[in-house]
C-alpha positions in Angstrom: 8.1 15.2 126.7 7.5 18.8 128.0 7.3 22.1 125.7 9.1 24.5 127.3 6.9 28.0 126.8 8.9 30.6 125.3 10.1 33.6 126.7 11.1 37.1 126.5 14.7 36.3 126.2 13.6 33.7 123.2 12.2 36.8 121.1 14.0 39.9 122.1 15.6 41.7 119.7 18.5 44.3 119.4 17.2 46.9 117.6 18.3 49.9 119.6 21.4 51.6 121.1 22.1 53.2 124.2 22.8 56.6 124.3 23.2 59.5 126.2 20.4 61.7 127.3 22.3 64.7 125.9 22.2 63.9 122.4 19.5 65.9 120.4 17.0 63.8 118.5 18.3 65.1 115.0 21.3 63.3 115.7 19.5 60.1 117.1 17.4 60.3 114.4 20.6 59.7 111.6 21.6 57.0 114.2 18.1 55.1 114.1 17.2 55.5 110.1 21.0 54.2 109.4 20.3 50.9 111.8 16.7 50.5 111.2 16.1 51.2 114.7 12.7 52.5 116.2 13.8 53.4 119.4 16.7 54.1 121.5 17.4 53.3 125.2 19.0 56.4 127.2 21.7 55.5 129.7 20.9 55.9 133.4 22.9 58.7 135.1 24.0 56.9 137.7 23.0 53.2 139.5 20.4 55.2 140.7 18.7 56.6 138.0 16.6 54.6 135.9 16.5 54.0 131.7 14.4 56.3 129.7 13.6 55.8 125.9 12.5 57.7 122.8 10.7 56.1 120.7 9.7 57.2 116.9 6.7 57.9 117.9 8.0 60.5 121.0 9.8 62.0 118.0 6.4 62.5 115.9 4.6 63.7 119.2 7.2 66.0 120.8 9.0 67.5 118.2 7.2 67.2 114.5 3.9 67.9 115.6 4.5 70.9 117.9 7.2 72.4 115.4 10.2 71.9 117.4 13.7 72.0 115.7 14.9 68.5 115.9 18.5 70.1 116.4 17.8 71.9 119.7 15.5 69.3 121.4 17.7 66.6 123.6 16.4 63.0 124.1 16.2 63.9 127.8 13.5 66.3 127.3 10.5 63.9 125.5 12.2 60.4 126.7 9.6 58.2 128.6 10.6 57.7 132.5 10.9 55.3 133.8 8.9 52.8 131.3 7.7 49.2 131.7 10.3 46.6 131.2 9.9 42.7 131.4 11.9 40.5 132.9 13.7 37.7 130.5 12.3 34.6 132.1 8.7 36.1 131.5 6.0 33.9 129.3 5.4 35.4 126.1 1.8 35.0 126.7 2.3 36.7 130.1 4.3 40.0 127.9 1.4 40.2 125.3 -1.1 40.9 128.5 0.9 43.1 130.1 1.0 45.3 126.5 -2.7 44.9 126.1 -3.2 46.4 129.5 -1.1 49.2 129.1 -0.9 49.6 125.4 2.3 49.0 125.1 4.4 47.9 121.6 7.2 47.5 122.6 9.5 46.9 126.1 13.1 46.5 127.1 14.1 43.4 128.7 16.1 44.1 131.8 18.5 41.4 133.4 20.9 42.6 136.7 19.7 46.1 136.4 20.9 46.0 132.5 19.0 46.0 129.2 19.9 42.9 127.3 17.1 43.2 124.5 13.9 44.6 123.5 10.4 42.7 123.0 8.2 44.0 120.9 4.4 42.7 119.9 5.8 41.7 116.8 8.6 39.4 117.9 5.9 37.6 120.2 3.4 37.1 117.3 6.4 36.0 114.8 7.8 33.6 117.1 4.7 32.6 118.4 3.3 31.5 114.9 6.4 29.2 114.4 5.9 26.9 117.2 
């Protein structure tokens, strides 16, 4: 019998939302404390744009930190772009290298140009430790 190794897709999580660049972090930040979310995804302009995100982090970094007013600062202006994103099929194993190389937490998961979930070093080590 063969062990099938798990995946990104077997992890990924849905804690985020897609938003519009446009929205100022004050009001992604109500958004993200009432859903427990860390980050949010912003929506491509158009199929040829790509996805940025703003993580908490950003948030701490861009705005806190330099003493911006969280009510005139738009996701569009700290988002990362574009950002690393793994494919579903990919080998857990193969995702925690790939955030060890680049420092990464977390990463959307990107299927037919959409994001379908987001992998995070915790959802590897969590699932990980099960099997």
């Amino acid at each position: 019998m063969t062990v099938r190794a798990q995946t990104c897709r077997d992890v990924m999580n849905q804690r985020y939302e897609i938003v519009d660049g446009l929205m100022t972090v004050a009001d992604a930040l109500v958004l993200m404390k009432a859903n427990g979310y860390r980050k949010v995804i912003i929506k491509k302009r158009d199929e040829n744009d790509e996805y940025g995100m703003v993580q908490l982090s950003d948030i701490a970094h861009e705005v806190i930190a330099k003493n911006r007013s969280p009510e005139r600062v738009n996701l569009y202006e700290i988002m990362i772009k574009p950002f690393i994103s793994v494919r579903p099929d990919m080998n857990i194993k193969y995702c925690a290298r790939l955030f060890d190389m680049y420092g990464l937490v977390s990463a959307p998961v990107i299927e037919n140009e959409q994001v379908i979930g987001v992998v995070s070093h915790n959802d590897i080590v969590l699932n990980w430790v099960e099997n």
